[in-house]
C-alpha positions, 0 to 999 in steps of 0.5 A: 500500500502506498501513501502516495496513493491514498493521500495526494499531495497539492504541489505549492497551492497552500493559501495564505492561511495555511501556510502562516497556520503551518508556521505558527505550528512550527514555531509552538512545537520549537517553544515546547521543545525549548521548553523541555530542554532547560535552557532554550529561548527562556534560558530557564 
């Protein structure tokens, strides 16, 4: 079974929104991982 198959990838449609969705999403994941290793962006 291929992944390709049952889900087709838009090749550069993403709209505005989707794509300031997807980097909003990055930037909450870097925060969490920043978060857990004593001393990222916080310094804590």
């Amino acid at each position: 079974m291929s992944v390709a198959t049952t889900t087709p990838r838009r090749a550069r449609r993403h709209s505005a929104a989707a794509e300031a969705e997807r980097k909003n999403a990055a930037a909450a994941l870097q925060r969490a991982l920043d978060r857990r290793d004593n001393g990222g962006a916080t310094g804590h």
